[in-house]
C-alpha positions in Angstrom: -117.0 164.6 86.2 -116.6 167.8 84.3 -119.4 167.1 81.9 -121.5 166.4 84.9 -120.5 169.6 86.7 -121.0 171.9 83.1 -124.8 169.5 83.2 -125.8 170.9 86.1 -123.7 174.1 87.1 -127.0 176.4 87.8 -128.0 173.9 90.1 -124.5 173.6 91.7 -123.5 177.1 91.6 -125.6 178.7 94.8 -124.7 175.7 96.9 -120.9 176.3 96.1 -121.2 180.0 97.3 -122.9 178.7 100.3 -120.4 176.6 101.4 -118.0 178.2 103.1 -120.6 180.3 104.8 -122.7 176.6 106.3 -119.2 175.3 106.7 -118.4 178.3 109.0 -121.8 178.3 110.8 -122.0 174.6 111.0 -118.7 174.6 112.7 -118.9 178.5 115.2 -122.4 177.8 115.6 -124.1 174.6 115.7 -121.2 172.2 117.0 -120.5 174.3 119.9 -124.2 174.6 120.8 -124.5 170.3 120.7 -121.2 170.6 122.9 -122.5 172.9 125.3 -125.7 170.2 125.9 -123.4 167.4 126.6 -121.0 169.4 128.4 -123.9 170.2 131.0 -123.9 166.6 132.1 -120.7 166.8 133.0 -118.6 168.8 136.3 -115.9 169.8 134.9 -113.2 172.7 136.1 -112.0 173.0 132.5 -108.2 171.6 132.9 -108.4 168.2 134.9 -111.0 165.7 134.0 -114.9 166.0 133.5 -117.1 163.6 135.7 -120.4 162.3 134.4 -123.4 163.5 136.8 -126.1 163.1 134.7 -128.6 165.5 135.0 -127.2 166.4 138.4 -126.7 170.2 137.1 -130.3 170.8 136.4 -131.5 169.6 139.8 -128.9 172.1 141.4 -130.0 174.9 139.4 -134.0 173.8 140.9 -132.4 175.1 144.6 -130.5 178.0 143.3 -131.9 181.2 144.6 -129.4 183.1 142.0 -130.6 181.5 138.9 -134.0 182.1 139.9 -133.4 185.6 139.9 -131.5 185.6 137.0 -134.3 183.9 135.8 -136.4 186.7 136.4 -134.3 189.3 135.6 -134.3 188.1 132.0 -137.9 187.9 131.6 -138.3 191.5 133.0 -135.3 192.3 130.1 -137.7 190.4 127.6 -141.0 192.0 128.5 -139.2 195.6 128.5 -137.2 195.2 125.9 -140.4 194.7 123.9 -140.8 198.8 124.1 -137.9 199.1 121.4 -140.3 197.6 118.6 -143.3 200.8 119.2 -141.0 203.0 119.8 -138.3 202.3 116.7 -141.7 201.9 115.0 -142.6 205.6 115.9 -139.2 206.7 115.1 -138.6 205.7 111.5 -142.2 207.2 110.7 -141.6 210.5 112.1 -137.7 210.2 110.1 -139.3 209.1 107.2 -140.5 212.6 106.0 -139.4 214.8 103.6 -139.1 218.1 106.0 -136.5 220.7 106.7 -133.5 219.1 108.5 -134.7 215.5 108.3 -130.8 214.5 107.8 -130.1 216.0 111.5 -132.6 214.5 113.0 -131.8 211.0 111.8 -127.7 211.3 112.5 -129.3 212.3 116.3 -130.9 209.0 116.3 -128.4 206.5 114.6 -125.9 208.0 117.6 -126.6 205.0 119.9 -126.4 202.3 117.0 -123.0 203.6 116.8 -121.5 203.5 119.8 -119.9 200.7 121.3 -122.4 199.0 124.6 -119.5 199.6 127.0 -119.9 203.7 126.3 -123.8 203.4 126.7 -122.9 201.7 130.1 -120.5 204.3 131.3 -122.5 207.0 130.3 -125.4 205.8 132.0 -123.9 205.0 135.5 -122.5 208.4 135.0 -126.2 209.6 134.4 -127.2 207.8 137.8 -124.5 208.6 139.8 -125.0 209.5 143.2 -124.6 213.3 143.9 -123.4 214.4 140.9 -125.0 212.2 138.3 -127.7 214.4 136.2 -131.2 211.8 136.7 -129.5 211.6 140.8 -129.7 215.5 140.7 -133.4 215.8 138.4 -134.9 213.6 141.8 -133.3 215.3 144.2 -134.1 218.8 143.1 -138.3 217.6 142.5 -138.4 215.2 145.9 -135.5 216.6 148.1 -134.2 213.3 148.4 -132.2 211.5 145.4 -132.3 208.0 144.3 -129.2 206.0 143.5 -130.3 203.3 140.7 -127.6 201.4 140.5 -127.3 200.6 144.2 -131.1 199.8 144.8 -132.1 196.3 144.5 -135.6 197.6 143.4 -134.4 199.8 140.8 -130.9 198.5 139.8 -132.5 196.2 136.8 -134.6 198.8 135.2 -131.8 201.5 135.2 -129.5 198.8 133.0 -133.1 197.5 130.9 -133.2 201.4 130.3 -129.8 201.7 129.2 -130.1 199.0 126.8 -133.3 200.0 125.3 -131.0 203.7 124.1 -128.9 201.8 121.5 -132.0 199.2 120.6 -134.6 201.5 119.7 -132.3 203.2 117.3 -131.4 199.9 115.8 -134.9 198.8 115.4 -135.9 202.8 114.5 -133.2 201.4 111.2 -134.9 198.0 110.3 -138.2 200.4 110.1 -136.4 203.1 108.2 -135.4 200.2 105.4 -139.0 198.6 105.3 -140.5 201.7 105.1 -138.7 202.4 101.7 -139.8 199.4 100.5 -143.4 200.0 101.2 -145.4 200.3 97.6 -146.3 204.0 96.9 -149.4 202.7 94.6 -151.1 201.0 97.5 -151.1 203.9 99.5 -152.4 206.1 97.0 -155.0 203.0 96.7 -155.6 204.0 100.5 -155.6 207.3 100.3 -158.8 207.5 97.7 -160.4 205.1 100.0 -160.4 207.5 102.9 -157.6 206.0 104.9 -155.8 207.6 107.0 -154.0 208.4 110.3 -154.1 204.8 112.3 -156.1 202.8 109.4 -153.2 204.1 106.9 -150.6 202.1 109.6 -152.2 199.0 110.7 -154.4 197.9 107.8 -151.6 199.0 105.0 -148.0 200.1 106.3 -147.6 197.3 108.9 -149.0 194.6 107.0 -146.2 195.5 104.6 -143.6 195.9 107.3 -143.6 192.3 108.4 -140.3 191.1 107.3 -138.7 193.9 109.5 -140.6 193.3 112.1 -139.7 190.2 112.0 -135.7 191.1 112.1 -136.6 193.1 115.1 -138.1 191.0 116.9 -135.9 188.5 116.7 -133.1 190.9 117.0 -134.4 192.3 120.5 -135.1 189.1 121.8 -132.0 187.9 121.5 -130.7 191.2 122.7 -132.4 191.1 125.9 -131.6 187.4 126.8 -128.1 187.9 126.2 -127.6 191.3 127.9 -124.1 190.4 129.3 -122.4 193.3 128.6 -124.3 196.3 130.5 -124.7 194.1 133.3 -121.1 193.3 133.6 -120.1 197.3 133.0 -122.6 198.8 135.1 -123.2 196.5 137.9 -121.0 193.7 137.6 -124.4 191.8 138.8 -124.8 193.8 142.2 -125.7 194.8 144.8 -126.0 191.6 146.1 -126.5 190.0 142.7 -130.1 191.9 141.9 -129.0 192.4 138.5 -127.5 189.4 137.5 -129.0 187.8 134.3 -128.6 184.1 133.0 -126.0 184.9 131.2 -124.0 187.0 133.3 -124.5 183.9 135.8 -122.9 181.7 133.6 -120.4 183.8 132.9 -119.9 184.1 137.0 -120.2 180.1 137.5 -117.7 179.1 134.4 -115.2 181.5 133.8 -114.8 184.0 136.6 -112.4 183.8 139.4 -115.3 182.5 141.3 -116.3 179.7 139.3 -114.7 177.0 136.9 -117.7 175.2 137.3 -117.9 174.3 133.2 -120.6 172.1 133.4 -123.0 174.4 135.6 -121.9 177.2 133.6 -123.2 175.0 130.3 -126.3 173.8 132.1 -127.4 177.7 132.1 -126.8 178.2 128.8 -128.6 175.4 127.7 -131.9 176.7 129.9 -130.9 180.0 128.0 -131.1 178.8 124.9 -134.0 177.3 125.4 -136.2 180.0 125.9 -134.4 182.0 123.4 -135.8 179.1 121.0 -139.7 179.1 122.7 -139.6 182.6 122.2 -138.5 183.0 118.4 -139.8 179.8 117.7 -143.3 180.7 118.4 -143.1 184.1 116.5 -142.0 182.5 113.6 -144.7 180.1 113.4 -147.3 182.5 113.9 -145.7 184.8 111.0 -146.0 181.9 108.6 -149.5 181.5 109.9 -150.6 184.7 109.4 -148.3 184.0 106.0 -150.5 181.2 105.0 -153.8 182.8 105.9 -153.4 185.5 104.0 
């Protein structure tokens, strides 16, 4: 055995350090999400016992008006969400120069990265507040009549989407920063003595280069704005009238508040969540290693 481990210990060496890390993920990641499939054939209150009832869950959730706007909350999350990836784009550009208080400019921008989701949420109901909240006072002062976000079913989802986007742009704006010091200097010199410039510089040389961080962002925001529990829960706790809620703040609602115990429901939902977290990244990876292969 020990001559056969000294044989081959360059081969054995990166699996060993991997171990504990699979091990980990195998068993926080992947078990629980094959548990949450086969708990979503189940009703189950989570103390007494579960009863089998097929796919019973996923013909209730067909006739419920909630998950249907939960449903379309989270695509309008996903679709806006999508703004982070220009605009942290833009961002790390504009950082990435070598100008007279640069450092300032880029501690303004990490701010949100750094701050905790519940502070973005209070700051921003603070920011709508009725009568005395700044954006309240900004529309009241240009139409005579303010708007209160956070209490409008027509508005109440893109006040929270806004919120969120704060803190993503600037995490994006990051991934940028770190491709963009990757990007080789000699091929945009190469550019440059081409005649290159301005929006041919960016799309035919910098992005092309940037695709491994776009491809962290992307990811990164889509599973941020499919799981966007938290600003939901602090700045609307799904209201009014549950015009906010988002799958995952349903499932939250139907398994583990003081409304639900519904186990099974609750994994049903998370199984239609994670399935179009998977279309979604899914399909964005295959077309990266398309465009991979092509090139």
């Amino acid at each position: 055995m020990q001559a056969f481990f000294k044989t081959h210990q360059r081969r054995l060496a990166p699996w060993l350090f991997l171990a504990p890390g699979a091990a980990f993920f195998l068993f926080y990641v992947i078990a629980p999400i094959f548990e949450s499939m086969a708990l979503s054939f189940y009703d189950w209150d989570g103390l007494g016992e579960a009863t089998w009832v097929g796919i019973g869950n996923y013909i209730e959730l067909l006739d419920d008006d909630a998950f249907y706007i939960s449903l379309k909350n989270n695509l309008l999350w996903l679709v806006l969400y999508m703004l982070a990836i220009p605009f942290g784009l833009a961002i790390a550009i504009f950082l990435n120069q070598t100008v007279w208080g640069i450092r300032a400019y880029k501690s303004l921008f990490f701010f949100p990265f750094v701050i905790s989701q519940v502070v973005v949420g209070l700051m921003f109901s603070w920011f709508y507040a009725p009568n005395f909240g700044l954006l309240y006072t900004l529309i009241e002062a240009v139409t005579g009549k303010g708007v209160a976000i956070l209490a409008d079913e027509d508005y109440v989802t893109y006040g929270i989407i806004a919120a969120g986007l704060w803190p993503q742009i600037a995490y994006v704006m990051i991934l940028y920063l770190t491709g963009l010091n990757n990007v080789a200097p000699d091929q945009i010199e190469a550019a440059r003595l081409d005649g290159a410039k301005g929006w041919k510089m960016l799309w035919y040389v910098i992005l092309p280069q940037l695709r491994p961080a776009t491809f962290i962002a992307v990811v990164v925001t889509v599973i941020g704005a499919l799981r966007s529990f938290d600003l939901v829960s602090i700045m609307t706790d799904g209201g009014p009238y549950g015009s906010s809620r988002v799958l995952s703040f349903y499932m939250y609602e139907q398994a583990l508040s003081e409304y639900g115990f519904r186990m099974g429901y609750g994994a049903a939902i998370a199984v239609v969540l994670f399935a179009i977290m998977m279309v979604f990244i899914t399909g964005f990876i295959w077309k990266m290693w398309r465009d991979e292969k092509d090139h």
